[in-house]
KEGULO-285220 format. One record per residue (C-alpha): y, x, z; residue in three letters. Coordinates in steps of 0.001 Angstrom, whole numbers, plus 500000, padded with zeros to 6 digits. Layout:
BEGIN
YXZALA...
//
This chain:
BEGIN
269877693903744424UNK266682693334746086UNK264066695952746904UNK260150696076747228UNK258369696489750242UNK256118700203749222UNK253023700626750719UNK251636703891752027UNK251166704891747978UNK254705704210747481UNK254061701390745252UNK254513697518745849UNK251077696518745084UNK247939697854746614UNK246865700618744093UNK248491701950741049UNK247974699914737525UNK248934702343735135UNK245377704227735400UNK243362701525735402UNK245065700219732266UNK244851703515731032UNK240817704078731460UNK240369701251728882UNK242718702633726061UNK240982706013726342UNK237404704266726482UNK238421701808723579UNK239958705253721329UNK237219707082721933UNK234501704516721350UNK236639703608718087UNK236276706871716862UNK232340707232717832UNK231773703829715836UNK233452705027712850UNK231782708487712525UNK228530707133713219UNK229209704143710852UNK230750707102708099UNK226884708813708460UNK224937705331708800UNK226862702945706643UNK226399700418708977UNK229431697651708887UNK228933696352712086UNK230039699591713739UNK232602699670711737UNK233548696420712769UNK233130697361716616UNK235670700260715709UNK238152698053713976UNK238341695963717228UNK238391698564719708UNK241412700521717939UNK242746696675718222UNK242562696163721407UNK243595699296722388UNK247094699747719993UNK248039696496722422UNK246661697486725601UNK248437701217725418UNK251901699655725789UNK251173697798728832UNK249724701057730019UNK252606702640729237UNK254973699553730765UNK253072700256734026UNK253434703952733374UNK256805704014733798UNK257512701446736410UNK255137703737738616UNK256717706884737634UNK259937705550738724UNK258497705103742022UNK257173708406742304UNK258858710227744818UNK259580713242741977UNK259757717118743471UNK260996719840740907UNK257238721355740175UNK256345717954738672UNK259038717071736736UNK257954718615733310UNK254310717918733528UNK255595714460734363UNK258502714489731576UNK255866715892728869UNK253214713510730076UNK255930710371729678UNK257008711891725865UNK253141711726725228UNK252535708267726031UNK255169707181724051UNK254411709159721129UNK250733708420721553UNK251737704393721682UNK253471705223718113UNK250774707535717014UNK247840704750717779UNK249609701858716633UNK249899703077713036UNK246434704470713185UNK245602700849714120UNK247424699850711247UNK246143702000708627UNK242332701030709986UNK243818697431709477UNK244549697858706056UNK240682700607705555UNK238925697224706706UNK240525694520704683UNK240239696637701530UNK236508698029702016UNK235217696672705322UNK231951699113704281UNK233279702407704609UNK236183704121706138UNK237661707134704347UNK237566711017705837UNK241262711598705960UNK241189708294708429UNK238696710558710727UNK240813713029710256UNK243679711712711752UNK241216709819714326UNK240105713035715518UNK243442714243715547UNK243962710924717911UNK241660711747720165UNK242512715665720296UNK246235714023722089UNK244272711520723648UNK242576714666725864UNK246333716531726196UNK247024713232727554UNK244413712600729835UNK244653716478731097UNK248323716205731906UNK247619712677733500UNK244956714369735940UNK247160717164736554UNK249795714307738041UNK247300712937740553UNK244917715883741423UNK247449718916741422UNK250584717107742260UNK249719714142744084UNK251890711498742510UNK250829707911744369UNK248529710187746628UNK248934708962750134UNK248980712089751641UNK251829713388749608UNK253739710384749957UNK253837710783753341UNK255037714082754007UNK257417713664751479UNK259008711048753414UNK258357713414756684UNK260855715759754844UNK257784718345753884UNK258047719039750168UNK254640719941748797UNK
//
């Protein structure tokens, strides 16, 4: 078997993927979600339409964030305080990728029945959406800014034998 070179981030590629993939599913959700509630109050289709797309667009791109995600987390050199934030965090993304794709779905079938209005048990669950979408984003933070996954720093006294 062959192994990567890691850089000082303890990753094979300059910096890490998975939150740049990331910042445009949580943009894309929670521009999805503006769209519709202004289009609920405005009836205007076009934001509708904007949402539609977004929710899209991000129902694919969460799975490659999530692909990324994991491939990074398995690189992550792992101490004992991080494991459940990291093990709740990885639960999350895969429940969110679930969650979003059949809210994607169900705004599928909203637009091709009525593409003029979107019902309020869809916000509902949108809202609901982005309420995990903020767990998610907390617990991601909490990774890099309390624990220091990918954080040079931390990557290097770990491998000096120093556990933070």
């Amino acid at each position: 078997m062959f192994s990567l070179p890691l850089n000082s981030e303890n990753l094979p590629y300059p910096d890490p993927i998975h939150p740049i993939v990331v910042h445009f599913v949580i943009a894309m959700v929670f521009f999805s979600f503006i769209c519709d509630v202004l289009g609920y109050f405005t009836h205007n289709i076009r934001l509708f339409e904007v949402a539609f797309w977004n929710m899209f667009v991000a129902a694919i791109a969460i799975f490659v964030a999530i692909i990324f995600g994991q491939f990074e987390a398995g690189l992550a050199q792992v101490y004992p305080a991080v494991e459940s934030t990291l093990n709740f965090h990885t639960v999350m993304g895969w429940s969110l990728g679930a969650i979003l794709s059949i809210i994607a779905a169900w705004r599928f079938v909203i637009r091709d029945r009525n593409p003029l209005k979107v019902p309020p048990a869809y916000l509902g669950a949108a809202t609901f959406l982005v309420c995990l979408v903020f767990l998610q984003v907390y617990l991601g933070s909490k990774l890099f800014w309390v624990y220091g996954l990918h954080v040079e720093p931390v990557v290097e006294a770990m491998k000096q034998g120093v556990s933070p």
